[in-house]
N, C-alpha and C positions, 0 to 999 in steps of 0.2 A: 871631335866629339861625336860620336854613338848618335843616330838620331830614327826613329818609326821604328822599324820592324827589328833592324839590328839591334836595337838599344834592348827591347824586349827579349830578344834571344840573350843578350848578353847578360839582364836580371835573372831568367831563368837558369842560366848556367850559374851565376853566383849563389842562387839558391839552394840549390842540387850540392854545390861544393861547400856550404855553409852546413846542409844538413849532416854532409857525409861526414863532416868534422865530430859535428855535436854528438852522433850516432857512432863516432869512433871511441872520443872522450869517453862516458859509457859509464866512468868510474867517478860517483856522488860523495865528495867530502861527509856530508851531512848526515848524508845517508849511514855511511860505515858507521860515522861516530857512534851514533844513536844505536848502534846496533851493536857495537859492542860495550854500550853498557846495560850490561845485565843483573846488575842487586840495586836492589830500591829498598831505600832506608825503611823500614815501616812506619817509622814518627815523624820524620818530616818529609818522606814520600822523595828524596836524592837520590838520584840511578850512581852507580858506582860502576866500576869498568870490573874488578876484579874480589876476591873477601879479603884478602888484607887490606885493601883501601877502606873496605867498608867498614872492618872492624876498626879501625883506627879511626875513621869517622866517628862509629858509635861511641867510640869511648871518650873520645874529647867533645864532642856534640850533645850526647844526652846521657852522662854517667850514674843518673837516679835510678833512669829506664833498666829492666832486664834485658838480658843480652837476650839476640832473635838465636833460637836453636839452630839456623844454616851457621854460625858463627863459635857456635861454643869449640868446638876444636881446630880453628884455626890461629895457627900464631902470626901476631901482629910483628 
C-alpha cells in the first residue's frame, strides 16, 4: 500500500490519466441528439430529427391545424 508522498504522486498520476480519457471521449450522446433535431412542431413546440417525421407527426398529432408552409411539399 502507497503511503505520504508516493501515495500523492500516484493520485496525481490517476488524475492526469482520468482527464486524458474524458478529454479523449470528446464525443456527447446528448449533445448530438439535440442537435440534430431540427423542426419543432409549432403547436405542441416537438423538435423532430427530419420533415417527413415531422410531417407525419403533424398529420396524426393535430389534423384540424393547417399544415406549417416548411411542410406543404414534402411527401410523407
Amino acid at each position: 500500500m502507497a503511503r505520504g508522498h508516493q501515495k500523492f504522486q500516484s493520485q496525481q498520476k490517476n488524475a492526469k490519466k482520468q482527464a486524458e480519457i474524458k478529454k479523449s471521449k470528446g464525443h456527447d450522446q446528448k449533445a448530438a441528439a439535440k442537435a440534430a433535431l431540427v423542426y419543432t412542431c409549432s403547436v405542441c413546440r416537438t423538435q423532430m430529427p427530419d420533415p417527413k417525421t415531422f410531417k407525419q407527426h403533424f398529420e396524426s398529432k393535430h389534423p384540424k391545424s393547417p399544415m406549417p408552409p416548411e411542410l406543404v411539399g414534402v411527401e410523407a
